[in-house]
C-alpha positions as CSV (number, residue, x, y, z in Angstrom):
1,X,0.0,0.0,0.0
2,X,1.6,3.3,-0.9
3,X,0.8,6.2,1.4
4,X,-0.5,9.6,-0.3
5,X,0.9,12.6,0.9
6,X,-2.2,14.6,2.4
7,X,-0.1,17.8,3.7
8,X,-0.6,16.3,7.2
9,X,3.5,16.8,8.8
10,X,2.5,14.8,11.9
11,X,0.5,12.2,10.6
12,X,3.6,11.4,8.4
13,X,6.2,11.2,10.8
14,X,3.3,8.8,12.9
15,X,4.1,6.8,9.5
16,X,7.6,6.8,10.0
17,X,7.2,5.9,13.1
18,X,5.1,2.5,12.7
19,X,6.7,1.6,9.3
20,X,10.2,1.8,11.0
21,X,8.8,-0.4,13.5
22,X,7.6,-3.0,11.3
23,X,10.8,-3.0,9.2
24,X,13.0,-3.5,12.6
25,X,10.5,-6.4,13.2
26,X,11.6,-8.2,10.2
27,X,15.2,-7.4,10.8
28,X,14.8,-9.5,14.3
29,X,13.0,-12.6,11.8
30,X,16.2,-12.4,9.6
31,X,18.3,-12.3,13.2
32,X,16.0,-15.4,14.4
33,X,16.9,-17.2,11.4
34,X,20.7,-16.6,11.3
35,X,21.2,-16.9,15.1
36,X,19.7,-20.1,15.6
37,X,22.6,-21.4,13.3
38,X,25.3,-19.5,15.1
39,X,27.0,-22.1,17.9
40,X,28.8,-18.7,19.3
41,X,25.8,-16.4,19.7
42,X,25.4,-14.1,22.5
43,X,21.7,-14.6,23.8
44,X,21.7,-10.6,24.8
45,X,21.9,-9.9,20.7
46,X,17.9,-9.5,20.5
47,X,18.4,-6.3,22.5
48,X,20.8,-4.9,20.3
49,X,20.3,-1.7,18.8
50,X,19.2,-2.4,14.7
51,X,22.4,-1.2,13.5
52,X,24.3,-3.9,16.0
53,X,22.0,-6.7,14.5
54,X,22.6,-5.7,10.6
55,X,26.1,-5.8,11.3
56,X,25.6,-9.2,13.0
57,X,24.0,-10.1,9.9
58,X,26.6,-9.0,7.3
59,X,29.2,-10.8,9.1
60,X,27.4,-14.2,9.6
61,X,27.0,-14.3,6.1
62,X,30.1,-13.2,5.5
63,X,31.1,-16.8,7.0
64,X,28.7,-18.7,5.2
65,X,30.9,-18.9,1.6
66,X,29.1,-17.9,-1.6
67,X,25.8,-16.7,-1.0
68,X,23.2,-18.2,-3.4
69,X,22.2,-15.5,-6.0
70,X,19.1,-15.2,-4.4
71,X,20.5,-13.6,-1.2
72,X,23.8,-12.1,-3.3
73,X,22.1,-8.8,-3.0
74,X,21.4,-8.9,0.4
75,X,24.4,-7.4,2.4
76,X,24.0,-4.6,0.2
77,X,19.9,-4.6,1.2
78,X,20.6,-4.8,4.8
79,X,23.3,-1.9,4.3
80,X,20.5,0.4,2.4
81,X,18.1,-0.4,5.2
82,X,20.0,0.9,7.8
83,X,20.9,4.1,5.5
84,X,16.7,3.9,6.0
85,X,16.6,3.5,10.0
86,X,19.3,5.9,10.0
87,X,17.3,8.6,8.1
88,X,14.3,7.8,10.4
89,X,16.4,8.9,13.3
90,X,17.6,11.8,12.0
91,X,13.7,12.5,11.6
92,X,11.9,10.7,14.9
93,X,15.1,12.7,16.7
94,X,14.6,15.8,15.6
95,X,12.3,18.8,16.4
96,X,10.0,20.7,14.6
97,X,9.2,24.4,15.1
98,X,6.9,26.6,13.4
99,X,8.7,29.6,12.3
100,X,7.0,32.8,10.9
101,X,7.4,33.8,7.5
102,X,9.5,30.5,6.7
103,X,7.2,27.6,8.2
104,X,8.1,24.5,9.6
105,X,11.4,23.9,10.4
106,X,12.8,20.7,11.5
107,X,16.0,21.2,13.7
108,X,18.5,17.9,14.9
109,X,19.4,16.7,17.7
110,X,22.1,16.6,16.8
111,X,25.1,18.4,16.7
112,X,26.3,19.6,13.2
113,X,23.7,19.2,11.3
114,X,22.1,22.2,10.0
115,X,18.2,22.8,9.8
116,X,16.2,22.2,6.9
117,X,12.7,22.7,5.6
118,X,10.0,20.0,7.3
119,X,7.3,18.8,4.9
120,X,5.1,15.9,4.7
121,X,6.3,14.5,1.1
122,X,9.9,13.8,2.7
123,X,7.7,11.9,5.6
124,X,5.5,10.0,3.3
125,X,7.9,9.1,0.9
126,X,10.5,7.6,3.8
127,X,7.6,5.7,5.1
128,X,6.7,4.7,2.2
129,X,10.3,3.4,1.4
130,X,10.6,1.7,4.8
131,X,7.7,-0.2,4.3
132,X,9.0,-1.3,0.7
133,X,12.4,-2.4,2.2
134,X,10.2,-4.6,4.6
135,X,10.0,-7.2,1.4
136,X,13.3,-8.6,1.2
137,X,13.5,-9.1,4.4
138,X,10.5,-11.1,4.6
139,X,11.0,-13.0,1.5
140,X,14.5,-14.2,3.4
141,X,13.6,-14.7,6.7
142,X,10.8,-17.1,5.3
143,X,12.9,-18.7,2.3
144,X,16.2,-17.3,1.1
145,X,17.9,-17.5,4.5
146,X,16.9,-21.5,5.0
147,X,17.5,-22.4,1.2
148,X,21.4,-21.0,2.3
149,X,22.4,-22.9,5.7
150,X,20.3,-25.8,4.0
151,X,22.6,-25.9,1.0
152,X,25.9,-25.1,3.5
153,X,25.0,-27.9,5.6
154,X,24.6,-30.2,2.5
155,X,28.1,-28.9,1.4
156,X,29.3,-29.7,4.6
157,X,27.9,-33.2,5.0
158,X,29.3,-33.9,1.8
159,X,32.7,-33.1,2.8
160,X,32.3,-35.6,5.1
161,X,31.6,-38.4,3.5
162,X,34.2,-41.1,2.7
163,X,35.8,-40.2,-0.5
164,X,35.6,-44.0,-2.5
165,X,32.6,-45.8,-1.6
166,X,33.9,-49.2,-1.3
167,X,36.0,-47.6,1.8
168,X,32.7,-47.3,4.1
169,X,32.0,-50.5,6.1
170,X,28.2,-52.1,6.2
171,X,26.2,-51.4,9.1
172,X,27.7,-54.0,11.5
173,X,30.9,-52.6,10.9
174,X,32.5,-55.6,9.9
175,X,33.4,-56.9,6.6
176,X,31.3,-59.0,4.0
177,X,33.7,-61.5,3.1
């Protein structure tokens, strides 16, 4: 569902708000996925801030080998998202003032950064692309992510296994003849 800019300032940042919440959620599926096969994980990682886990993220698959194309993208997606949650911070974080004879003006929190203009189309159109970014993210939490330990376990299995077949005893463990 894209949202329509209606003029509304507040309503739009509300939108940033929830959207950003919703994207974070699917961050924590990703996490979910990739945690549950790290051996080394640090139970406290589900309170990480989002930028902690995305960088979590990037470097567990960073270990996995060659990503299968469908997930080759994704360090760069996860990168772009937290360009995303950092741009809702710079908003949520900020203040907005009403100034006479220039009109609403949104000032940082931080310090450095200069004001600028506030307007709704810059709110609708962030929520808009933080609810967008929420796709990949679901399509690998669900699939993608699986398909890719599935296929590095297989690898790994098969690395295993005895190298000439006629090497492997039968069940018993003793031989046939």
């Amino acid at each position: 569902m894209v949202l329509i800019d209606d003029g509304d300032l507040i309503r739009g940042l509300g939108f940033v708000a929830l959207y950003a919440a919703y994207l974070e959620e699917a961050v924590d599926e990703c996490l979910s996925v990739v945690a549950a096969h790290d051996a080394e994980r640090n139970d406290r990682i589900y309170r990480w801030p989002t930028s902690q886990k995305i960088e979590y993220l990037q470097r567990q698959l960073q270990k996995q080998g060659p990503l299968s194309d469908e997930l080759a993208k994704f360090p760069s997606i996860l990168e772009a998202i937290g360009d995303l949650l950092e741009e809702r911070n710079l908003v949520i974080h900020g203040r907005v003032y009403a100034v006479p004879n220039v009109g609403d003006v949104r000032i940082s929190g931080r310090p450095g950064i200069p004001e600028t203009q506030a307007n709704s189309a810059e709110l609708y159109a962030l929520a808009n692309d933080l609810h967008s970014a929420r796709n990949p993210l679901l399509h690998a939490s669900m699939f993608s992510l699986h398909r890719q330990f599935s296929a590095v376990q297989e690898r790994n299995v098969g690395d295993a296994q005895p190298v000439v077949a006629g090497d492997a005893l039968p069940m018993g463990g003793a031989p046939l003849n």
